[in-house]
N, CA, C and O atoms as CSV, one atom per row, in Angstrom:
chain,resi,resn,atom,element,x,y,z
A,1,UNK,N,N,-32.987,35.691,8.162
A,1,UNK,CA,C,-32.671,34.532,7.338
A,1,UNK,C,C,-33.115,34.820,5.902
A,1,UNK,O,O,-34.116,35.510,5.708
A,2,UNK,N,N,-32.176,34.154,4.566
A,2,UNK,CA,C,-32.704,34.835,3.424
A,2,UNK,C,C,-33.556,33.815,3.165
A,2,UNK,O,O,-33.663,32.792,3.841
A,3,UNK,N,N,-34.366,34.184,1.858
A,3,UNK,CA,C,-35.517,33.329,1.309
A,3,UNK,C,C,-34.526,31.956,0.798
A,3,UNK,O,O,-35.027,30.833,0.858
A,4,UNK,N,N,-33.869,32.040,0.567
A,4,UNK,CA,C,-32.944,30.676,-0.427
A,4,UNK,C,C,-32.585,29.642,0.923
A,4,UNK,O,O,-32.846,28.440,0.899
A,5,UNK,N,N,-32.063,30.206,1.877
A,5,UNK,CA,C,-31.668,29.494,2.914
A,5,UNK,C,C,-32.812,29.038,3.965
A,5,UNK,O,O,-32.652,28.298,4.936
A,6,UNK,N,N,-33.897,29.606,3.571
A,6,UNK,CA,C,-35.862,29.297,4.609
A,6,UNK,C,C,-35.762,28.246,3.307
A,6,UNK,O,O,-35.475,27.085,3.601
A,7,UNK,N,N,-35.961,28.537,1.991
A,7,UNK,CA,C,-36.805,27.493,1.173
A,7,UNK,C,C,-35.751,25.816,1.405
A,7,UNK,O,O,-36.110,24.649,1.568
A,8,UNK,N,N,-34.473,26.429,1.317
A,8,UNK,CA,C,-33.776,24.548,1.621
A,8,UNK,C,C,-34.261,24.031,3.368
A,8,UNK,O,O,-34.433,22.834,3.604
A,9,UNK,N,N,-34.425,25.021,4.396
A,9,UNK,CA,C,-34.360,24.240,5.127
A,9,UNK,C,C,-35.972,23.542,5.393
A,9,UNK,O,O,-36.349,22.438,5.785
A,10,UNK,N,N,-36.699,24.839,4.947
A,10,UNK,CA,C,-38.281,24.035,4.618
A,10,UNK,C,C,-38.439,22.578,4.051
A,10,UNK,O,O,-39.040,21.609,4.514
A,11,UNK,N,N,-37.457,22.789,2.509
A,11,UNK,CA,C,-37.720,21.192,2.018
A,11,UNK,C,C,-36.818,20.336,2.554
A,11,UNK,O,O,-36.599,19.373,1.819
A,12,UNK,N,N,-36.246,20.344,3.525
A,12,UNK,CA,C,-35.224,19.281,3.894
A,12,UNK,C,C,-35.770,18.949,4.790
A,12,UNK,O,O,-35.581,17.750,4.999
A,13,UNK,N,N,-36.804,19.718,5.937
A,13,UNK,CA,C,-37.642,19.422,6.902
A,13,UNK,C,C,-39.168,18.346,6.712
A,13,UNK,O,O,-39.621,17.496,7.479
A,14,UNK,N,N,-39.797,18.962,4.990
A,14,UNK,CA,C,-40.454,17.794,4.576
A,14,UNK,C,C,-40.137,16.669,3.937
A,14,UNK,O,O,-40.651,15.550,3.945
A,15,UNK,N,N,-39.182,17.138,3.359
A,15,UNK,CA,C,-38.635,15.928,3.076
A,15,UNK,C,C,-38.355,14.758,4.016
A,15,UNK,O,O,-38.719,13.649,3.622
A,16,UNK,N,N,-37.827,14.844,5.069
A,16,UNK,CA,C,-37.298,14.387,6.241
A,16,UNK,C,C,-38.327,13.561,6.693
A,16,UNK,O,O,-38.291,12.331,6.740
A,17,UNK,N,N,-39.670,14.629,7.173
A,17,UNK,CA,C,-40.418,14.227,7.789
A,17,UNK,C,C,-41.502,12.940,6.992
A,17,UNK,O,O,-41.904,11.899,7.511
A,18,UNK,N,N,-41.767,13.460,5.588
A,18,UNK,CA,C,-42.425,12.533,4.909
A,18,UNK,C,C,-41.570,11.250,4.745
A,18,UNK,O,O,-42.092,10.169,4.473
A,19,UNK,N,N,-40.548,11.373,4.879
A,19,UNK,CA,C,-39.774,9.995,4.493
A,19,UNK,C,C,-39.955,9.152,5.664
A,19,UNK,O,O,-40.472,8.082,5.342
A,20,UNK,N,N,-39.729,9.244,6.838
A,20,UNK,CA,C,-40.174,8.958,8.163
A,20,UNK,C,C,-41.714,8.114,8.275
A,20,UNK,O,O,-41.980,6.938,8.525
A,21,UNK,N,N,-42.629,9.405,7.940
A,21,UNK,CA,C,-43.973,9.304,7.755
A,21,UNK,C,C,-44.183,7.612,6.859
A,21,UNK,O,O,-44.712,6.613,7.346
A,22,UNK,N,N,-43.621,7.738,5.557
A,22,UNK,CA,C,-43.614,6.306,4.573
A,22,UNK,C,C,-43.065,5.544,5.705
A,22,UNK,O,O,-43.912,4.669,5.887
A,23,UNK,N,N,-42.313,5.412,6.398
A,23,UNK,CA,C,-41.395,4.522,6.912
A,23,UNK,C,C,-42.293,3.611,7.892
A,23,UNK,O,O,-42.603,2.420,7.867
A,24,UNK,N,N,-42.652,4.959,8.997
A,24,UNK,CA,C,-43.926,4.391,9.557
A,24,UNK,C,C,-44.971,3.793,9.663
A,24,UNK,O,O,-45.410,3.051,10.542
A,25,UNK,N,N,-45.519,4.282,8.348
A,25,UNK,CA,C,-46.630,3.702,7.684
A,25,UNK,C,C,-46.555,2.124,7.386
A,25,UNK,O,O,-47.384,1.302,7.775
A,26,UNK,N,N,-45.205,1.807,6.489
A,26,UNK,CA,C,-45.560,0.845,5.761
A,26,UNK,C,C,-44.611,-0.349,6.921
A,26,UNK,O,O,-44.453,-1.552,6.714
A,27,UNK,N,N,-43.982,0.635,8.403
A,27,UNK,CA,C,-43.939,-0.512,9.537
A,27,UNK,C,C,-45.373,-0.842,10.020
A,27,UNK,O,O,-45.670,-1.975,10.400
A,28,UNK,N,N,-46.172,0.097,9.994
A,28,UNK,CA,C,-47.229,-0.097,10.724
A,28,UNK,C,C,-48.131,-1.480,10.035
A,28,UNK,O,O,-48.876,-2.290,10.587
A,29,UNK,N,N,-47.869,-1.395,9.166
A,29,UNK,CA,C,-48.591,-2.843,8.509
A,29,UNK,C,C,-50.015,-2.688,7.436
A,29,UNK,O,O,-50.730,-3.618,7.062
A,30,UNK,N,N,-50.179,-1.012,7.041
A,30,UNK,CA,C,-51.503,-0.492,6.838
A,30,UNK,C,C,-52.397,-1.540,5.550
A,30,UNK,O,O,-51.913,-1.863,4.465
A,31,UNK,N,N,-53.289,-1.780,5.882
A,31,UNK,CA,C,-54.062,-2.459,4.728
A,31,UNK,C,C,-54.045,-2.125,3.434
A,31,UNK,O,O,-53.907,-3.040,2.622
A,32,UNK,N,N,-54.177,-0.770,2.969
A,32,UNK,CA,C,-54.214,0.452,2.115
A,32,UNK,C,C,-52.620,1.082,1.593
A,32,UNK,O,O,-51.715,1.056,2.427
A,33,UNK,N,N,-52.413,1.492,0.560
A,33,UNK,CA,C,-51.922,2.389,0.334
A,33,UNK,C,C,-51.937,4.071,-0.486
A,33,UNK,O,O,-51.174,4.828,-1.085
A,34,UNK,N,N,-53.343,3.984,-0.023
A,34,UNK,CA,C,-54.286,5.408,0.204
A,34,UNK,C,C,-52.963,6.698,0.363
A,34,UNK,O,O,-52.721,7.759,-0.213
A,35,UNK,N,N,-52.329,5.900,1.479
A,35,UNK,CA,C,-51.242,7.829,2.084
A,35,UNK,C,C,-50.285,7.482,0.928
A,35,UNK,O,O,-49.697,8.523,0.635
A,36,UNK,N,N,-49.978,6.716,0.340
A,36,UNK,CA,C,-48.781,7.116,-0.276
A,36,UNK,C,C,-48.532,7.893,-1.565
A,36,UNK,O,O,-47.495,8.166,-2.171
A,37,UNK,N,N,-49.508,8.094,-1.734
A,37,UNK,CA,C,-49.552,8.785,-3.086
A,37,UNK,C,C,-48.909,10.446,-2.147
A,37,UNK,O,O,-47.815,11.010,-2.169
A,38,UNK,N,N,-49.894,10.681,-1.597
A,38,UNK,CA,C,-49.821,12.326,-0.861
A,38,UNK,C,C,-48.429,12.351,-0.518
A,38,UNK,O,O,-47.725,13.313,-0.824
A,39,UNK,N,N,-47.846,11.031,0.299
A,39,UNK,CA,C,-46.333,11.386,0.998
A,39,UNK,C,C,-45.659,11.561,-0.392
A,39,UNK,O,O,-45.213,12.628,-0.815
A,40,UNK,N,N,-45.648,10.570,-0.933
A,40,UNK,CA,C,-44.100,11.158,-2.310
A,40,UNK,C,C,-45.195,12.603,-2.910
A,40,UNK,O,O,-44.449,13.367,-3.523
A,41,UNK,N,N,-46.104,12.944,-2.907
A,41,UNK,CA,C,-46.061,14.629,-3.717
A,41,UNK,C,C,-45.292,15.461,-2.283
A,41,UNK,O,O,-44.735,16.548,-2.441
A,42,UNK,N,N,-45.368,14.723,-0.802
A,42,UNK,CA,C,-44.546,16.224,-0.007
A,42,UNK,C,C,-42.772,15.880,-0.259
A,42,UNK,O,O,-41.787,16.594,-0.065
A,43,UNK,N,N,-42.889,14.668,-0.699
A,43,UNK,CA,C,-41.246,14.379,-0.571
A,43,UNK,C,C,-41.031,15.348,-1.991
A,43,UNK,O,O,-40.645,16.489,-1.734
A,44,UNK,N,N,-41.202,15.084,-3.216
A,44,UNK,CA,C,-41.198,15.778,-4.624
A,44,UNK,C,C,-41.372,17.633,-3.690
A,44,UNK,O,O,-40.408,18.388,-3.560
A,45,UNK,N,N,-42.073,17.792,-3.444
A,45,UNK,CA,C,-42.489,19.569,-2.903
A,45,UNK,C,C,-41.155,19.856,-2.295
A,45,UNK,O,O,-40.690,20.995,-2.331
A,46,UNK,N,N,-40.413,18.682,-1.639
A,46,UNK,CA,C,-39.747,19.290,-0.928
A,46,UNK,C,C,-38.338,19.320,-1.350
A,46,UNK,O,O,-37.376,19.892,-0.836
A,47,UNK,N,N,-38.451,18.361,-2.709
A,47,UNK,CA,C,-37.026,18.383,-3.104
A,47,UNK,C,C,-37.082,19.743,-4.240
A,47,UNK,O,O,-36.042,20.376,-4.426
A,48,UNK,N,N,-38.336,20.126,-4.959
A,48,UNK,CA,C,-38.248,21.158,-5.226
A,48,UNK,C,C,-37.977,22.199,-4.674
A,48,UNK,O,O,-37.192,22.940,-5.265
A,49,UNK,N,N,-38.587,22.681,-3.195
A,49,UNK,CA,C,-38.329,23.537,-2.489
A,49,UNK,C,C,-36.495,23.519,-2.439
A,49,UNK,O,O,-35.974,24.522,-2.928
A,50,UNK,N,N,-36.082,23.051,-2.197
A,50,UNK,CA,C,-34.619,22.329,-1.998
A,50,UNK,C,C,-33.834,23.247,-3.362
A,50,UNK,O,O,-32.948,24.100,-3.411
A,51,UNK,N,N,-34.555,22.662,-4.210
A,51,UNK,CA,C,-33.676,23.153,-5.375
A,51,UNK,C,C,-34.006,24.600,-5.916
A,51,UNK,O,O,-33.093,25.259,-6.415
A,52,UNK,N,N,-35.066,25.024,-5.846
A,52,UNK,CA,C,-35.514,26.421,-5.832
A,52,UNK,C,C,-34.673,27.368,-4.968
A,52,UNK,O,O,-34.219,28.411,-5.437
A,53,UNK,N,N,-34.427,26.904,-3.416
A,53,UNK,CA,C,-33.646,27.870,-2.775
A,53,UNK,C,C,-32.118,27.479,-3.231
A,53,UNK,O,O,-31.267,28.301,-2.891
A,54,UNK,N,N,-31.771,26.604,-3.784
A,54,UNK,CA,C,-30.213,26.299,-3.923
A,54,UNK,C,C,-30.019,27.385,-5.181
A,54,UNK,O,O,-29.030,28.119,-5.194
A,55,UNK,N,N,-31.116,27.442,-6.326
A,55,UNK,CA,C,-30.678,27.702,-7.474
A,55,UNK,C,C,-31.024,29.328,-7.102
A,55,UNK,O,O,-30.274,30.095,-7.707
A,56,UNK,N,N,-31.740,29.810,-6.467
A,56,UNK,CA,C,-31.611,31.295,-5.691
A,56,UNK,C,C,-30.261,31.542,-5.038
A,56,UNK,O,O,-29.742,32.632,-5.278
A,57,UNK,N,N,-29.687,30.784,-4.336
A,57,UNK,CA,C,-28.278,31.251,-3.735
A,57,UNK,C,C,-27.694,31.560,-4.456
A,57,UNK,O,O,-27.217,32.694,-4.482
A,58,UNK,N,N,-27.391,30.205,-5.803
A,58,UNK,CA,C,-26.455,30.774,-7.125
A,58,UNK,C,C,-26.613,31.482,-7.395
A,58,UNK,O,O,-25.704,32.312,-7.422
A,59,UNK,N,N,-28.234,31.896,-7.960
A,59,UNK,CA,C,-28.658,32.730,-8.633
A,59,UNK,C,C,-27.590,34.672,-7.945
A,59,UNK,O,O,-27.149,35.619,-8.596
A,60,UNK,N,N,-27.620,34.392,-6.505
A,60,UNK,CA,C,-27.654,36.116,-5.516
A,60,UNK,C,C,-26.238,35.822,-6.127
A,60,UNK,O,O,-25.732,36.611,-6.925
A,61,UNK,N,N,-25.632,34.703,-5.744
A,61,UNK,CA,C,-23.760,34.750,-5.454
A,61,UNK,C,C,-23.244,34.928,-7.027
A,61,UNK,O,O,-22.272,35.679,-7.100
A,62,UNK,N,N,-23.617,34.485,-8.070
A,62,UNK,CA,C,-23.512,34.828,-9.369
A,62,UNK,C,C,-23.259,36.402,-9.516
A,62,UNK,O,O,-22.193,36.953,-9.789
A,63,UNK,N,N,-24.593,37.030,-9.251
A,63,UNK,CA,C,-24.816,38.391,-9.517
A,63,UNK,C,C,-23.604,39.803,-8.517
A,63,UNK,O,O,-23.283,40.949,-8.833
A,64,UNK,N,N,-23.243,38.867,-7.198
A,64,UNK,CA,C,-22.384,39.733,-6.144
A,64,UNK,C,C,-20.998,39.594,-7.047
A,64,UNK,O,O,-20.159,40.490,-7.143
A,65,UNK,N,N,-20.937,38.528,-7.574
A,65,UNK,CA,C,-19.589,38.747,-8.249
A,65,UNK,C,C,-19.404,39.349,-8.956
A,65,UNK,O,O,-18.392,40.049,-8.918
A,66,UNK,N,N,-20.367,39.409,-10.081
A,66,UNK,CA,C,-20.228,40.313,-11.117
A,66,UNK,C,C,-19.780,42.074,-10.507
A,66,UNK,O,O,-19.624,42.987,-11.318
């Protein structure tokens, strides 16, 4: 598997999962909102990750054409 196609499915996996995670949380009824700061930095990590491997694909498929 190449690195561009590991880094999107990495951030689409935290992404995923942290969004879930908020979802849970704020069904659960929590007193606090202590976790939420941490969940949106994995959701942000992961939309970077996301775009890091997208702009690597361009980056390979750019260069094969040439």
């Amino acid at each position: 598997m190449k690195l561009s196609s590991t880094l999107v499915a990495l951030g689409a996996v935290a992404v995923f999962g942290a969004v879930v995670f908020i979802f849970m949380m704020l069904m659960a009824d929590t007193s606090g909102l202590d976790w939420l700061i941490p969940s949106l930095l994995i959701v942000l990590n992961g939309f970077i990750a996301i775009g890091v491997g997208d702009g690597l694909h361009h980056i390979k498929k750019n260069q094969s054409a040439k």
